[in-house]
C-alpha positions as CSV (number, residue, x, y, z in Angstrom):
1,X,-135.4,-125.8,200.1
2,X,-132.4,-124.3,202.0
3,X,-130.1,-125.6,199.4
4,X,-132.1,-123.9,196.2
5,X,-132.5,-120.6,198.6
6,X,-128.3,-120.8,198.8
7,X,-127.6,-121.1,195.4
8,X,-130.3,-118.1,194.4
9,X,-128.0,-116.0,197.2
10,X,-125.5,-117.4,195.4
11,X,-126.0,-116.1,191.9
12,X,-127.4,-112.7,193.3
13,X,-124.0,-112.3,194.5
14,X,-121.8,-113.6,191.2
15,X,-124.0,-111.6,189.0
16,X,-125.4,-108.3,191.1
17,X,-126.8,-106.6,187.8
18,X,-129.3,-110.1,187.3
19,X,-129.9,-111.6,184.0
20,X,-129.9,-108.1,182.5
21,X,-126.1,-107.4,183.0
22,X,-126.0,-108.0,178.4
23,X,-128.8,-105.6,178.1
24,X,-126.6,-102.8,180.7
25,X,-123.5,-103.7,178.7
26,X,-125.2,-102.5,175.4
27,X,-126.9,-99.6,177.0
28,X,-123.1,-98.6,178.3
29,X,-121.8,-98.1,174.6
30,X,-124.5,-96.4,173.4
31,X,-123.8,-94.0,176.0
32,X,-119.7,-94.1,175.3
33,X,-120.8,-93.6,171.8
34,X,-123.0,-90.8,172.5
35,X,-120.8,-89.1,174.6
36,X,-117.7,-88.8,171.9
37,X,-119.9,-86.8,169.8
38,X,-120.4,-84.0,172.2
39,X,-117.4,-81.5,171.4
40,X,-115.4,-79.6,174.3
41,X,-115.9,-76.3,174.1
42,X,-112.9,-74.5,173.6
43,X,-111.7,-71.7,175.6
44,X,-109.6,-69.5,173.3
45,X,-110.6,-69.3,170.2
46,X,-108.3,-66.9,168.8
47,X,-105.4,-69.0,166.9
48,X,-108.4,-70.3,164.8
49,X,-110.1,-66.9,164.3
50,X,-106.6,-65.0,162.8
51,X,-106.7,-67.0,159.7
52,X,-110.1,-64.7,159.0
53,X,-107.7,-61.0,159.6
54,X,-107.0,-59.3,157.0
55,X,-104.9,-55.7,156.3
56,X,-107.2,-52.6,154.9
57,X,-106.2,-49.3,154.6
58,X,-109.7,-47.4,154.3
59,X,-112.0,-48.3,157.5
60,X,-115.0,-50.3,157.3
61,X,-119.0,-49.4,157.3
62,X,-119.3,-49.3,161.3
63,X,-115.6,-49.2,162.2
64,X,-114.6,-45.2,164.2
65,X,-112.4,-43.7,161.2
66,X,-112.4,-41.1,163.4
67,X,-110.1,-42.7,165.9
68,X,-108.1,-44.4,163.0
69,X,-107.3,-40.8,161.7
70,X,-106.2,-39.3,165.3
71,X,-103.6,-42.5,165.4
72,X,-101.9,-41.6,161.9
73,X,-102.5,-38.3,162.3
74,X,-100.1,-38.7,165.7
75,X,-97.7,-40.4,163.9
76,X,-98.7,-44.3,165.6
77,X,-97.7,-47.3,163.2
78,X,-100.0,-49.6,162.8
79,X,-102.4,-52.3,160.5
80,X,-105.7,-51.4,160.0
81,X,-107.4,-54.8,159.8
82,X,-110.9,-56.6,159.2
83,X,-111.9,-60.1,159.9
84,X,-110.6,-59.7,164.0
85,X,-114.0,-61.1,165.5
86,X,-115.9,-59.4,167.9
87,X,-113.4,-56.1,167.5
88,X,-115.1,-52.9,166.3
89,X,-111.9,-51.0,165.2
90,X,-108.8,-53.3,164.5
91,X,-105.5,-52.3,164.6
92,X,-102.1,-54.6,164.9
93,X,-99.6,-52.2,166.4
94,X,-96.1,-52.5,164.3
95,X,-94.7,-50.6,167.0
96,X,-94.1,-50.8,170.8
97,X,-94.1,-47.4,172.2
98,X,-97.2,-46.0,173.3
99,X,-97.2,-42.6,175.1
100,X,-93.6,-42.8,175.8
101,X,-94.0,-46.2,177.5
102,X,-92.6,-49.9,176.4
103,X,-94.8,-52.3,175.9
104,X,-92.8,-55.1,175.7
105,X,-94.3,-59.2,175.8
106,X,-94.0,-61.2,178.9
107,X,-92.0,-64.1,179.3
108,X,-94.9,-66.6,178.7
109,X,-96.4,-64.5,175.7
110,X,-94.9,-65.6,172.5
111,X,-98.1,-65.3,170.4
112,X,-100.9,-63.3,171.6
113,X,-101.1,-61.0,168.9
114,X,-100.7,-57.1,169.4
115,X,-104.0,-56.7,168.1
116,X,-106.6,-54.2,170.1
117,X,-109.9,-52.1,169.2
118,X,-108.5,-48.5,168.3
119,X,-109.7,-46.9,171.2
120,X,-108.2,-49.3,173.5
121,X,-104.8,-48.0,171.7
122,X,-105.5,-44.4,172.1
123,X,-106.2,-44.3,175.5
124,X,-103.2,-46.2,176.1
125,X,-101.1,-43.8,174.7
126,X,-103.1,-40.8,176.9
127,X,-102.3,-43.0,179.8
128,X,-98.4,-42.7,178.7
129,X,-97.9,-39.3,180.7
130,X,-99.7,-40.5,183.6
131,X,-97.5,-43.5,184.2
132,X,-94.4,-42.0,183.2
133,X,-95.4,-39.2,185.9
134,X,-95.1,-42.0,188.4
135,X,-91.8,-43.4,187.0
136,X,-92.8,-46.3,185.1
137,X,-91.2,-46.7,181.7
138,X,-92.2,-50.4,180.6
139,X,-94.8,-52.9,181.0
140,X,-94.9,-56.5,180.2
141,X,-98.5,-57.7,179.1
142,X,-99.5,-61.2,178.0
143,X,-103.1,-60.6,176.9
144,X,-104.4,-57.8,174.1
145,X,-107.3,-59.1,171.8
146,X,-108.3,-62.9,172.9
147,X,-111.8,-64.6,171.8
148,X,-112.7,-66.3,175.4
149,X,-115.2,-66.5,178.4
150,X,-115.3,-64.5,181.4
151,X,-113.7,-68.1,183.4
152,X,-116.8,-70.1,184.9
153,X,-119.4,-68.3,182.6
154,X,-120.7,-68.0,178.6
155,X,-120.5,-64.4,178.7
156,X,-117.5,-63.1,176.5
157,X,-114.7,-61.2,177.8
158,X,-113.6,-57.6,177.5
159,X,-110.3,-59.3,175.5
160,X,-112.6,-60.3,173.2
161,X,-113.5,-56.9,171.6
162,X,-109.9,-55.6,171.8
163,X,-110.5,-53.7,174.9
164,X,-108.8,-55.1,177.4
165,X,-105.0,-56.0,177.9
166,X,-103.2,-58.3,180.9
167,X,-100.3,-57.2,182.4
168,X,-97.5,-59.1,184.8
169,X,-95.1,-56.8,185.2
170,X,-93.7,-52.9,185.3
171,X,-90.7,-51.5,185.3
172,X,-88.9,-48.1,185.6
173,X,-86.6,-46.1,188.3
174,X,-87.2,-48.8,191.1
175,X,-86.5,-51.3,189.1
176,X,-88.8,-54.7,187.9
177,X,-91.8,-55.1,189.5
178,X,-94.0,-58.4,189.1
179,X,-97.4,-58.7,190.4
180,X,-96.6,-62.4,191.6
181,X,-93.6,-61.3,193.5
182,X,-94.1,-57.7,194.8
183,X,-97.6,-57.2,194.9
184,X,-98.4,-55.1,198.6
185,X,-101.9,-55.2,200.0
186,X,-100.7,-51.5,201.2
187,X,-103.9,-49.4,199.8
188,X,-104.3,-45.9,197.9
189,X,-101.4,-44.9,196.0
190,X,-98.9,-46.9,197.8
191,X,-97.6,-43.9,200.1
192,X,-98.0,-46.5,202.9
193,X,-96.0,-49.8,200.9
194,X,-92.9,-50.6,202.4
195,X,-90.6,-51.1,198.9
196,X,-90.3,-49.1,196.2
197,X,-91.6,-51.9,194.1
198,X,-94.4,-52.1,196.0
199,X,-95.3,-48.5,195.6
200,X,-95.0,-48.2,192.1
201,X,-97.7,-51.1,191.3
202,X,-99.6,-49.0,193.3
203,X,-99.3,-45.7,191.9
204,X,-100.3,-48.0,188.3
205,X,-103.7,-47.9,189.0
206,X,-103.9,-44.5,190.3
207,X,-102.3,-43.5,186.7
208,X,-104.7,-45.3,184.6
209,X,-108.1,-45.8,186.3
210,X,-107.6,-43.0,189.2
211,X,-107.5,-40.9,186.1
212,X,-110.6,-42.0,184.4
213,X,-108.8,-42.9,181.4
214,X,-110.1,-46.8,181.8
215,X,-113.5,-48.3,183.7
216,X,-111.6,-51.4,185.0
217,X,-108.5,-52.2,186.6
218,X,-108.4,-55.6,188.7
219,X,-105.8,-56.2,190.7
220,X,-104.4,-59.3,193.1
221,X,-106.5,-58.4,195.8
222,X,-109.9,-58.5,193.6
223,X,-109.6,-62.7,193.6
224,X,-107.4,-65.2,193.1
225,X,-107.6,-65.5,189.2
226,X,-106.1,-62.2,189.1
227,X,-103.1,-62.9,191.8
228,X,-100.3,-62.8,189.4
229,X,-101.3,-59.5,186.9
230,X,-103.3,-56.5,186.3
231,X,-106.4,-56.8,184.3
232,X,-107.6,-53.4,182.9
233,X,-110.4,-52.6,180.4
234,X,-113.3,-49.9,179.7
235,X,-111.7,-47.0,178.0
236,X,-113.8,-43.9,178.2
237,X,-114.8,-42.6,175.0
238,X,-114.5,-38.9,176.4
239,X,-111.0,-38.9,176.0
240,X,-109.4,-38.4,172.1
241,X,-105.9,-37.4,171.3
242,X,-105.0,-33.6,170.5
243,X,-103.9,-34.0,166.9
244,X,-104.8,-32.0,163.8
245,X,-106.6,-34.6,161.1
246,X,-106.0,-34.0,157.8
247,X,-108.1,-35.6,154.8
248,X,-105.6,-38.1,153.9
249,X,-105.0,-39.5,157.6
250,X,-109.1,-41.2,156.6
251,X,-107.3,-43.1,153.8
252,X,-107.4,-43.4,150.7
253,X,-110.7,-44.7,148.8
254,X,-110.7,-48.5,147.2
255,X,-109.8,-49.4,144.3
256,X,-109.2,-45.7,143.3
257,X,-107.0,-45.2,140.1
258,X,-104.3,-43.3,139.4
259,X,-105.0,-39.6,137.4
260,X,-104.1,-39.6,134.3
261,X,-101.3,-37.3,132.7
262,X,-103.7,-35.0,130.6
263,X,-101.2,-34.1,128.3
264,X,-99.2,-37.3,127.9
265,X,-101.8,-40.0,128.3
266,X,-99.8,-41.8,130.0
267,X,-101.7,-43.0,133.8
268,X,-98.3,-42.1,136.0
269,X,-95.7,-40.0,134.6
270,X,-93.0,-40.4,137.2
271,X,-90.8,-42.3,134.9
272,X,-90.6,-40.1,132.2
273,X,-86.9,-38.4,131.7
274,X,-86.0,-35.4,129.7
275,X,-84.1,-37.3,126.8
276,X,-86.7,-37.3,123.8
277,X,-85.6,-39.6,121.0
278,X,-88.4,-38.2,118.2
279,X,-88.7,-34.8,117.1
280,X,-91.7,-32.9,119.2
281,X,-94.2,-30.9,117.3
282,X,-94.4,-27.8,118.4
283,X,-97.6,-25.3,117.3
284,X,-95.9,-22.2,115.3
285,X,-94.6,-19.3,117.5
286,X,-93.9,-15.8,115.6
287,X,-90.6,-15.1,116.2
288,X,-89.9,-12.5,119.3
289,X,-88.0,-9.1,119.0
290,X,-85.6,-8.0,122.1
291,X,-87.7,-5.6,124.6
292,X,-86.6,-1.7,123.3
293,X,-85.4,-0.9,126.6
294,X,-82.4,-3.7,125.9
């Protein structure tokens, strides 16, 4: 008896999973198998979405045309776009002065596009005056329009209806300034922050939400994912531009054609010259008699 009760320890030991271990090893690739079909979900979905954006020149059923006319009405160039998901207004700025300050792309931002809901671009340019009242002239961002989650959550960023933008850096008068680098836990308007650098990262927020021009600006000392830029979003509808509109500044209508020449037929009549090869019929004048008082 002792001997069988050894060799039952015995095989307990060689094979712990018993006389099933084929049936487990089956089970285990159905699982591996199973497993392979779920899909990560990806994070950014933006380099997918831009093959869907398209130029327009006449904004869309439920786009603001009225913000699209105040930018080309104050001169801003830019693509008016459809297809940029989750964005109310698109525009693609061609250009990369807004309100007298340089928007220029951080070093780690080679293609984030320069896409943003129109409003997010107009208050931008209001906030121009502010920060240039404090001495910055340029700012570096890395983030405009970007499909993604709030991190740790399904619920969709700011980024992802073009109105929000990440930025790393300022510069100006005291030099370059990096969140990462010269960030000062100093408070307020950075009266109190021992470098000039320090000081003007300060005075940012003061010129952009101390003004009321934005809802959010989150900063290094609101957590860590936010330790090496500025995140700001929430512009207030209040504010518009001080332009004069004009009708064309809407756009022009689709597929609208050219007027016709009424009196040569022909739809555009720019390229006609002065040089007539065939005699013109003329309807019969009487012939005119010099004025008496000549």
């Amino acid at each position: 008896m002792k001997l069988y009760f050894l060799l039952f320890i015995a095989v307990i030991l060689v094979f712990p999973s018993g006389f099933t271990g084929v049936g487990n090893a089956k089970n285990r690739k159905k699982v591996k198998k199973s497993a392979k079909k779920v899909k990560k979900e990806v994070w950014n979905k933006t380099p997918m979405l831009l093959k869907k954006v398209k130029k327009i020149t006449v904004p869309e059923k439920g786009m603001d045309r009225e913000c699209v006319a105040r930018l080309r009405a104050a001169g801003i160039k830019f693509d008016l776009l459809t297809g940029a998901t989750g964005v109310k207004t698109p525009v693609r700025l061609k250009q990369n002065k807004l309100g007298g300050v340089v928007y220029r792309r951080a070093w780690n931002n080679k293609t984030a596009p320069f896409i943003f809901d129109c409003k997010m671009v107009e208050n931008l340019i209001l906030a121009g005056q502010h920060l240039r009242n404090v001495g910055i002239a340029g700012i570096y961002w890395t983030s405009a329009w970007r499909y993604s989650f709030v991190h740790g959550t399904r619920k969709l960023s700011n980024h992802s209806y073009g109105r929000a933008i990440d930025i790393t850096a300022i510069d100006g008068g005291f030099g370059y300034a990096a969140l990462r680098n010269h960030w000062e836990s100093c408070g307020g308007c950075g009266r109190n922050c021992p470098t000039k650098k320090g000081r003007a990262l300060r005075a940012f927020i003061c010129a952009t939400k101390g003004k009321g021009l934005f809802k959010t600006v989150y900063t290094p000392a609101y957590d860590a994912l936010h330790r090496d830029h500025f995140h700001m979003d929430g512009p207030k509808e209040k504010y518009k531009l001080k332009v004069v509109v004009k009708p064309y500044h809407y756009g022009v209508e689709k597929n609208k054609e050219p007027e016709k020449d009424t009196k040569t037929g022909d739809k555009d009549s720019s390229d006609r010259n002065h040089w007539v090869d065939d005699e013109i019929k003329r309807d019969y004048e009487p012939p005119r008699s010099r004025p008496h008082h000549y």
